[in-house]
N, C-alpha and C positions, 0 to 999 in steps of 0.2 A: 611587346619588345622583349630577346629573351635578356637573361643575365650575360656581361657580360666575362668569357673563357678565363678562367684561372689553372694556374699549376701551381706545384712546392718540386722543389729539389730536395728529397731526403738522403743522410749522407749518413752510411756505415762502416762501419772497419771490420777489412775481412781476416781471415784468421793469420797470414801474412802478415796483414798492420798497414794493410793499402787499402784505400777507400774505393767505396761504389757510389755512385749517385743515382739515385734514384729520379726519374721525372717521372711526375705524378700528372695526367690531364685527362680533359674530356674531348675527347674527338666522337664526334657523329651519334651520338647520343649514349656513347659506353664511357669506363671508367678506363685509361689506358697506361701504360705504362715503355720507360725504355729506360736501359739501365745500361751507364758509361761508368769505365773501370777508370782509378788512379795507373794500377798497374801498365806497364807499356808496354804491347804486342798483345792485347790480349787474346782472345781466341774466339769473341762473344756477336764482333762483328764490328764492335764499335771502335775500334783501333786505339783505344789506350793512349795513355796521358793525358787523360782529362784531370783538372783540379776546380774548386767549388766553382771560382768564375766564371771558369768557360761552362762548367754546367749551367749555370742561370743564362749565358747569353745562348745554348743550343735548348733550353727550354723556349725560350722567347722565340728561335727561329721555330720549331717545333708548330710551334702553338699559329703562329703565321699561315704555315705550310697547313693545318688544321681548321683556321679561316678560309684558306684559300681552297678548300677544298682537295688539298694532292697533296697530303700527309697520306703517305701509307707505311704499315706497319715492316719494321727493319726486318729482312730474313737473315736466318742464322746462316752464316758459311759452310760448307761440309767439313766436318772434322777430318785435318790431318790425322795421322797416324803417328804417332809417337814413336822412337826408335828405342828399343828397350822396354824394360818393365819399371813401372811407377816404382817409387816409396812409397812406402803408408801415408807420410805425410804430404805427398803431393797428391795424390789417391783423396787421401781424409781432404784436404783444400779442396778438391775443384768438386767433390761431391757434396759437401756444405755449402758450395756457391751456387752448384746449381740447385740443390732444395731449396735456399734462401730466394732463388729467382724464380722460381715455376718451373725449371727445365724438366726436375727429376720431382713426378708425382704429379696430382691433377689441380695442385694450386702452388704460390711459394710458401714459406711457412712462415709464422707469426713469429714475431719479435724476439717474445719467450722463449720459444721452441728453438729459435736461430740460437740464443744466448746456452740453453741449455747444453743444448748439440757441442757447441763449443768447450763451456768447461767441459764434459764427458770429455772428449777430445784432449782437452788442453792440460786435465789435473789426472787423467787415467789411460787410455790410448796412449799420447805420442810421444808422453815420456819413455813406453819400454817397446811401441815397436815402428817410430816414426822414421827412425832409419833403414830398417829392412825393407828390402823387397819385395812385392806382392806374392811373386812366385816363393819367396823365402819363408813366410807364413805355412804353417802348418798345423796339424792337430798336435804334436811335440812342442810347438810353442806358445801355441795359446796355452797347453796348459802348465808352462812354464811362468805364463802372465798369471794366471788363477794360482799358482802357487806365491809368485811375488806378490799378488793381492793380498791373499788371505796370511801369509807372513805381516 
């Protein structure tokens, strides 16, 4: 008889200050995962405004769907196009979200690595160029950042 299926909701705060939930399980003999945003509209697939509880009750159904054999894994949406050019700071957001989740690079990244990423981010980045525009960035002003660093 085997053991019987568990999961965890692991729950993170993304650099915004909105939570992710993590659903941790085992489907079909692998280690799996799906991840619901606090955030509302997200872009990730899973339609946003999720909070802890409804995580634990779409774990449960998850895990169902897992028993029953017709869990299968969520595909991502096609990415709209965005009208305009990013901020640094919305830029630095969804690029931190997606390393944190697996999108960007060949696994997500550990815990540490998320927290570091952040302060770097949080205490040197987006204080001097989280308003500017991506296209607004240049070699002029990064090294206007190198200069306010080393001042």
């Amino acid at each position: 008889m085997s053991r019987p299926a568990k999961g965890q909701v692991v729950v993170q705060t993304l650099l915004d200050g909105t939570h992710v939930f993590k659903l941790r399980f085992q489907a079909y003999g692998r280690r799996e995962h799906e991840v619901l945003h606090e955030r509302r509209n997200c872009r990730c697939g899973c339609g946003g405004a999720w909070n802890e509880r409804t995580a634990h009750v779409e774990l449960e159904n998850v895990m169902a769907k897992v028993r029953a054999g017709v869990w299968r894994k969520r595909q991502l949406p096609p990415r709209t196009v965005k009208r305009g050019v990013p901020t640094f700071h919305e830029y630095a957001s969804d690029w931190l979200e997606a390393k944190r989740d697996g999108v960007l690079g060949d696994r997500p990244i550990s815990r540490n690595t998320e927290l570091d990423y952040r302060s770097r981010l949080s205490n040197h980045l987006l204080p001097f160029f989280g308003e500017y525009r991506l296209s607004d960035i240049d070699a002029e002003l990064c090294l206007a950042f190198k200069a306010h660093k080393i001042k």
